[in-house]
N, C-alpha and C positions, 0 to 999 in steps of 0.2 A: 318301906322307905319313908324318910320323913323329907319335907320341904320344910324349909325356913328362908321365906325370901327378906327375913331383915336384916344389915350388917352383923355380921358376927362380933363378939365383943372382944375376940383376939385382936392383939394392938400388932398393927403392921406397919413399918415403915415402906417408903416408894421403893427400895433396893427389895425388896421382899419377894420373888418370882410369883408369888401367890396373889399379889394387891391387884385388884381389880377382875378377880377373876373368882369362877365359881367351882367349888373343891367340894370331892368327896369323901368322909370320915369315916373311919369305923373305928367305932373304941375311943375315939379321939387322934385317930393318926389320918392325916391323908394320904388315902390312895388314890387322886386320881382329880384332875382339872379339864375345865373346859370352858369357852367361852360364853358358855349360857347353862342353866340347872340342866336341862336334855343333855348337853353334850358331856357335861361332868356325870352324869349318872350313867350315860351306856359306855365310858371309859370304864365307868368302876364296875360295871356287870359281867365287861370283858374279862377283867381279873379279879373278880370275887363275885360272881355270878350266885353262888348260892348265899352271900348276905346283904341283909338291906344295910348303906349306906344315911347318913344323914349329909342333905346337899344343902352348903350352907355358901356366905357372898365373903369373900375380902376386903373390907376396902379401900379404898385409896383416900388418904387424906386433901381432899380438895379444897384449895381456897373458895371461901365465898364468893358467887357472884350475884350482887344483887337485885339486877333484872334477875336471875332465872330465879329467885327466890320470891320474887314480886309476879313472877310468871305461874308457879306454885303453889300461891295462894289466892291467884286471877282463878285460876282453872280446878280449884281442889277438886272438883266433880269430875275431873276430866283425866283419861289417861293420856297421857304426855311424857313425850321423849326429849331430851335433848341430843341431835345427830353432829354425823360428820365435823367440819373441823375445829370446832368449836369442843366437842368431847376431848379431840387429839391435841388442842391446844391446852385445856387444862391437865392432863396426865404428863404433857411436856412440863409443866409448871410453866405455862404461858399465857397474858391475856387476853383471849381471842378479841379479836375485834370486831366482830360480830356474831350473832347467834341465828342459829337453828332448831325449827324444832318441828318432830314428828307426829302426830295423831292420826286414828284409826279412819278420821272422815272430819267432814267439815273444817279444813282448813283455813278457808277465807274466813267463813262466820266467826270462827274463834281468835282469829285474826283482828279482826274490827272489833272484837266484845273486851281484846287485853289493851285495843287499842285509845277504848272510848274511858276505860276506865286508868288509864293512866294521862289520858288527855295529850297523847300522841297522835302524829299525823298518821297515815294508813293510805293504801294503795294495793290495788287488786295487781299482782306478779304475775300469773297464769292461770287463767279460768277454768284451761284445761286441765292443768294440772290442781286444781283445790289451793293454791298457792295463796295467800297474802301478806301485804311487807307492813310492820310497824316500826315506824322512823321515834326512836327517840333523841328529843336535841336537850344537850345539858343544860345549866347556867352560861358553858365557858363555850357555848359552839360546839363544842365536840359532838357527833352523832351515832348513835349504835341501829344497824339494821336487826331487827327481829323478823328470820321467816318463818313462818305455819303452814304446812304444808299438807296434806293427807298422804296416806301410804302411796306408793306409786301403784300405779294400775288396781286402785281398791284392794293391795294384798295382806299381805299380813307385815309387822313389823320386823321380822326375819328376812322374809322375801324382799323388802325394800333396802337394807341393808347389804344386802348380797347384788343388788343392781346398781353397787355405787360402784365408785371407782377402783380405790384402793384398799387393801385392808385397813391402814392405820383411818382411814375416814368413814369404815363401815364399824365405829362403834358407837353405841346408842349409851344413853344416862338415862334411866327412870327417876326422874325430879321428884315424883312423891315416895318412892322408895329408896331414894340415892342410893341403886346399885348398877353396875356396868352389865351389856348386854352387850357380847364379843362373839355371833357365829363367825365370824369367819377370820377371831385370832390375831385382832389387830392390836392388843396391847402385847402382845410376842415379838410382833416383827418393832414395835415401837423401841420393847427394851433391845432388839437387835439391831436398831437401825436401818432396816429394811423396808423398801418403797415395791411392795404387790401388787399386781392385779386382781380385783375381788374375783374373777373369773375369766377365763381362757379368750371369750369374748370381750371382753369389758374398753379392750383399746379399737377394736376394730365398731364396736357399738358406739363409739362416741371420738373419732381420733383426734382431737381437741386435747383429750387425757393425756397424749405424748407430750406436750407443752406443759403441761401442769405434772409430771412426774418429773420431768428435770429441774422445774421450778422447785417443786417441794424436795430437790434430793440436794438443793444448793442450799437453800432455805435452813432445813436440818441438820445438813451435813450428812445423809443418808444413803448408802449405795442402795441402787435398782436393782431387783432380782433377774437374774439369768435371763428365765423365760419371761418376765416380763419385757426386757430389753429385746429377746425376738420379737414378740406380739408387738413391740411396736415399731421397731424397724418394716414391717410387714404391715401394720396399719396407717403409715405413713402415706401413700399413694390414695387413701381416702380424704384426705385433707379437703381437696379442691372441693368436697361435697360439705365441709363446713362452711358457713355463714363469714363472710370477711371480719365480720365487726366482734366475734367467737374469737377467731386466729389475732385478729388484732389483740386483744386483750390480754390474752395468755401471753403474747409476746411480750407487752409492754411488761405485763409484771415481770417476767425474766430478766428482762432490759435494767428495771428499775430495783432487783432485787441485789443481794451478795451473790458473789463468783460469776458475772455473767460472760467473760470471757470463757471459762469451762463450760457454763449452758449454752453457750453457742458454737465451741467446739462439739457438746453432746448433739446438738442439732442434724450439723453436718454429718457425723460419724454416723444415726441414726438415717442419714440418707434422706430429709426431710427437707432442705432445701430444693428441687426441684419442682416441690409442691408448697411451698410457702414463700420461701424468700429467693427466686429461679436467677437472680442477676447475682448473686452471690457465689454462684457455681464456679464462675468464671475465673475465681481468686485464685486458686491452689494451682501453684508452680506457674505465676507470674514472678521471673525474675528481675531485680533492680539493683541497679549498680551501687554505689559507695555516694553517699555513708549508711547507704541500706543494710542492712547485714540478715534481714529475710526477706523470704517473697510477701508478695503481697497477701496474701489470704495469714500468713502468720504473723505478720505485721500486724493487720487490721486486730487479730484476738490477742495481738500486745497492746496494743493503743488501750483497746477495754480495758483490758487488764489494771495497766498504769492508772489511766482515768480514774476508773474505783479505788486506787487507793490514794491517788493524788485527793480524790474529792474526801475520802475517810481521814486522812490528814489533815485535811483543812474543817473539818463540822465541828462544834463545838461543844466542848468536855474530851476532846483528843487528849490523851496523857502521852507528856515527853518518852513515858517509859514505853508507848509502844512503839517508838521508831527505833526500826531495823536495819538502816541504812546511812549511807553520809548524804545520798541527795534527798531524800525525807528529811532528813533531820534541818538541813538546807532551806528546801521547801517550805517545813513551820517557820522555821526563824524569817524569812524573807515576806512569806505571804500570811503566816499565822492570825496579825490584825486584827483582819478582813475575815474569820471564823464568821462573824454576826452577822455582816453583809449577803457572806456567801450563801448563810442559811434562808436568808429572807428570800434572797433570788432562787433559788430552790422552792422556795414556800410558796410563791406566784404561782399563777395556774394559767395555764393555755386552755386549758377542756377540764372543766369537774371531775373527770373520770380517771384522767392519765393527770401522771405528772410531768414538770419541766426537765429533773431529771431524766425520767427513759426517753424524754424528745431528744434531748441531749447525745445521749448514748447510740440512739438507731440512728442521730446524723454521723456519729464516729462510729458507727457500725457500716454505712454507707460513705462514707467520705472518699473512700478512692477506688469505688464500686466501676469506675469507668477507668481505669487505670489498662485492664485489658484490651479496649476498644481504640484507646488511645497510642496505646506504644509505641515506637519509634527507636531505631537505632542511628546516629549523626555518624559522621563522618570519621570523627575519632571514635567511635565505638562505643560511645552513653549510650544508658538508653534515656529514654524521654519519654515525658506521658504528657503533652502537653492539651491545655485544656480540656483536664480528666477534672476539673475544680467544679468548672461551668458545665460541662454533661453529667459529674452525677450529681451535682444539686438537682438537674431535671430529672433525670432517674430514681432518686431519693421523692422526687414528689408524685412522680410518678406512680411509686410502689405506694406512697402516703396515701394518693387519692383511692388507690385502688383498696385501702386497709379501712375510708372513709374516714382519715382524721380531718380535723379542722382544719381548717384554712387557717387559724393563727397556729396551728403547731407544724402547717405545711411550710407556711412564711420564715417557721425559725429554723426548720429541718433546713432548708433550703437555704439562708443565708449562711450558718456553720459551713458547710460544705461549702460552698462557691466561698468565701473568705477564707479558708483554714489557713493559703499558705501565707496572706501576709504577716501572721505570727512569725514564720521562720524567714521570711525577709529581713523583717524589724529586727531578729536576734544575728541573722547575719554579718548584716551592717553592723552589729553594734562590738561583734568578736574581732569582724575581720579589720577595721575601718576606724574602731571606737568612734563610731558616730549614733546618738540617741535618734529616734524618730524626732522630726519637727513636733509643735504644737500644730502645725497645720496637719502631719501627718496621723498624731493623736487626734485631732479631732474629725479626721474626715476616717479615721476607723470605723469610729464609734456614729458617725453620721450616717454611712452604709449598713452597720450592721447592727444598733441600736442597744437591746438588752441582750441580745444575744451574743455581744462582744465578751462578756462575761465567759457566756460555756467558749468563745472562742481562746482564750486565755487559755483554762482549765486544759481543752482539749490541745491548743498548740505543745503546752506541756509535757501531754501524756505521748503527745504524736512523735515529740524528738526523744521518750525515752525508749518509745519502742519500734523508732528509726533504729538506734544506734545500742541500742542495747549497752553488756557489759563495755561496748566500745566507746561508748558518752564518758568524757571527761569532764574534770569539775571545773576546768574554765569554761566549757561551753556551758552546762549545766548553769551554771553561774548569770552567764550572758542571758540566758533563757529568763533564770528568775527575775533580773534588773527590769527586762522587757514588760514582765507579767505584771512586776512592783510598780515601773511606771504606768500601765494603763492601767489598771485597776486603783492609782492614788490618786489621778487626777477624774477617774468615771465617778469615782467616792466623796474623794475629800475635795476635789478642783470642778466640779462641776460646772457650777455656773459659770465659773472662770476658762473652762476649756473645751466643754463638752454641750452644757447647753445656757450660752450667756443669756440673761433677760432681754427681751427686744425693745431696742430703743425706739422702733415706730412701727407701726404697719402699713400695710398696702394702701388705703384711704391718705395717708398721709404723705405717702411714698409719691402718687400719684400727683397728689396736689404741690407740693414743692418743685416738682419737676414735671410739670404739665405733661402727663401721660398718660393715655389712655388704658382700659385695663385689658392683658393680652399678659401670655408665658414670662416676659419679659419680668415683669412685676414680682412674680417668684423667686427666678432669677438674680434679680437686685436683691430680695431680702437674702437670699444663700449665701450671697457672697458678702452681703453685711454683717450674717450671722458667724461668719468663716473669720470676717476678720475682726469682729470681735475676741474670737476663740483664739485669735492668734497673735492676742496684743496691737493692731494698727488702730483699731477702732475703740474708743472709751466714753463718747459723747455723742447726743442727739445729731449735733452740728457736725460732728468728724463724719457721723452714717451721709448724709447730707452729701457732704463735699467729696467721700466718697464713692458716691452715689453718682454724682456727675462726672467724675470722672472714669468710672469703669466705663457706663454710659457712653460717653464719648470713645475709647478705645475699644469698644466692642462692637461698636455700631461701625467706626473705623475697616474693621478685620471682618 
């Protein structure tokens, strides 16, 4: 038997069943693949056992990337792998966004040594684990993590491979030989689309991995294997013994990812809610009267639904040609604009970690989380949920505090939720009545619920279209848009004119024209100076003034 571990000089395109994988020859024909030279050579023994094979590599045409090429000439001395999903993203033709990498030992050291010489920042990951992180920051901001890692448990590069998670993320890149290292067959299930578990235990060793395989099977577009879908349905009940701020994470990225109303039907189906998200149990087969047309629990995975594409409609570079609908197409023409806006408000951050988006989405994932608690049937026979608004914004923070987000992602979760229905007020009035919200009523929206009026828009949107489903007509549809168009033209383009005028005095001043001493009162006065700036009565120092004296007097009056 011969070994050749250098690319073979047969030209392979990605469609080629052979690219990234190690094959046995005789004569020049192959008999026989596997995902490492071992496992292609005891294939070919099985069926030509009395001749020696030549084990040669396939390879995959990879785009360049030039950290790991800058990484492979840090470390020429060194053997080094590039892992998990960072391998899976370039075989996707994808650019990871960030890298990993595996060595036989000293992970941190060689960590700091790629780190000092590219004059990148560095931080020790896991001590326990030989782990360390190199932060590289562009020109433009942009940041790439590099980890270093050593084998797990001192073993061998096989053995750590087979303790990952899935097959598609147990496959290894040797950077100074660029060839693929596949025990355990992950560019197979790749070219199948298929989401494995590297082993029988792998969900139950880490139940975190059920979150992150419906993540990655929306992600790709990839169905879950059989038995991996048991093994996790059955490692679900281990959740509670993850770490909050684990479970947090995985969920937000699903939150914040494509198809999350399907990842959170997979959730449920999986049986996962009474150990992750336990108040959402409550949902399935709450019924609600007209213009409802489901219960509540399929409502809430409509509302997502919509959302994600209301918001995919509005991001910018949307082409006309992917609208498949007449209230989409509605939608761009009405709120279109506002594309650049919408992105930037998106692009703010509550927490480094999460974004505004999946804040967004877990408030319309919870928004009428208390709709069971609340129920009511009247006298004619509605039912009613009445202040389901204000309990589950507290149950939304609730579940927030307990997931440990922020206090500013708690304060927006919570304001979405407690505001959502004056969206279908404002649209009510304006169908049933033609009547528009006041300037006073636009400005004390946006005074209660601040930037978060924005996702309240978006979301009122998604929330009447999967109220009413295929039963939404285009005059209400309509009414909805006019609503969305006027607070988001006057949050944007009327600002200062509607939403936050310039102050024409402060409190020191306030005090002194009106010999007052300082006490709540004082606040009071500017609110209602600032109110009536925003609503037209007020345009000059002296108008604040004279209306100043006289609330003053009518208040103190009452």
């Amino acid at each position: 038997m011969t070994s050749n571990e250098e690319p073979a000089s047969t030209e392979q395109t990605p469609a080629s069943p052979y690219a990234g994988r190690w094959v046995a020859r005789v004569r020049g024909r192959i008999i026989a693949q596997g995902g490492t030279p071992e496992q292609a050579l005891r294939a070919a023994q099985n069926t030509r056992h009395k001749e020696k094979p030549e084990i040669i590599y396939m390879p995959v045409p990879f785009s360049p990337l030039p950290l790991v090429d800058k990484v492979r000439e840090l470390l020429s001395d060194q053997e080094v792998y590039l892992v998990g999903g960072a391998v899976r993203d370039m075989l996707l033709n994808r650019i990871p966004p960030d890298l990993d990498f595996a060595l036989p030992a000293k992970g941190i050291a060689h960590a700091r040594r790629v780190a000092n010489k590219l004059d990148a920042d560095f931080m020790i990951l896991d001590e326990e684990r030989d782990t360390g992180r190199v932060i590289v920051t562009e020109p433009n901001g942009s940041r790439t993590f590099m980890d270093f890692a050593a084998y797990r448990n001192g073993t061998t590069l096989e053995a750590d491979l087979r303790a990952r998670d899935f097959t598609i993320n147990a496959i290894a890149f040797d950077i100074h030989k660029q060839t693929i290292i596949d025990p355990m067959n992950g560019v197979s299930d790749l070219r199948a689309k298929i989401i494995r578990a590297c082993l029988s235990t792998s969900l139950s060793d880490d139940p975190v991995r059920i979150l992150r395989a419906i993540r990655q099977a929306a992600m790709f577009g990839f169905k879950i294997d059989l038995e991996t879908r048991k093994a996790m349905k059955e490692a679900a009940r281990l959740l509670p013994n993850i770490s909050p701020e684990r479970q947090r994470d995985e969920l937000f990225k699903i939150l914040e990812g494509p198809k999350p109303d399907a990842s959170v039907r997979a959730l449920e189906m999986l049986g996962v809610f009474p150990f992750l998200l336990p108040e959402l149990s409550a949902l399935k087969g709450v019924q609600q009267t007209r213009p409802h047309i489901y219960d509540v629990w399929e409502h809430t995975l409509s509302v997502l639904g919509h959302l994600d594409g209301i918001i995919s409609a509005l991001r910018v570079g949307y082409s006309a040609e992917e609208t498949n609908d007449m209230f989409t197409g509605l939608l761009t023409l009405r709120l279109g604009r506002y594309r650049e806006q919408i992105a930037a408000h998106f692009a703010k951050s509550l927490n480094t970690d999460r974004s505004v988006r999946a804040a967004l989405f877990f408030a319309a994932l919870y928004h009428d989380v208390e709709k069971p608690a609340t129920r009511s049937v009247d006298e004619a026979g509605r039912i009613r949920f009445f202040d389901h608004d204000v309990r589950g914004a507290e149950a939304a923070a609730e579940r927030g505090r307990a997931f440990n987000l922020s206090n500013d992602e708690i304060e927006r979760i919570q304001k979405v939720i407690l505001h959502h229905m004056r969206f279908h007020i404002f649209t009510n009035r304006l169908e049933s009545n033609k009547k528009e919200p006041s300037r006073q009523a636009i400005y004390r929206f946006f005074r209660d619920a601040g930037e978060a009026g924005v996702d309240l828009v978006l979301l009122g949107l998604a929330d009447l279209r999967g109220t009413r489903g295929n039963e939404l007509t285009q005059e209400t549809w309509a009414a909805a848009l006019d609503i969305a168009r006027l607070l988001l033209e006057n949050y944007w383009e009327k600002r200062e004119e509607t939403i936050a005028p310039p102050r024409l005095l402060d409190g020191n001043e306030l005090m002194q024209e009106l010999n007052l001493s300082p006490g709540r009162i004082i606040g009071q006065l500017l609110e209602a100076i600032r109110e009536g700036q925003a609503t037209g009565k007020i345009a000059t120092r002296e108008e604040a003034i004279q209306f100043a004296r006289v609330w003053l007097t009518e208040n103190q009056q009452s």
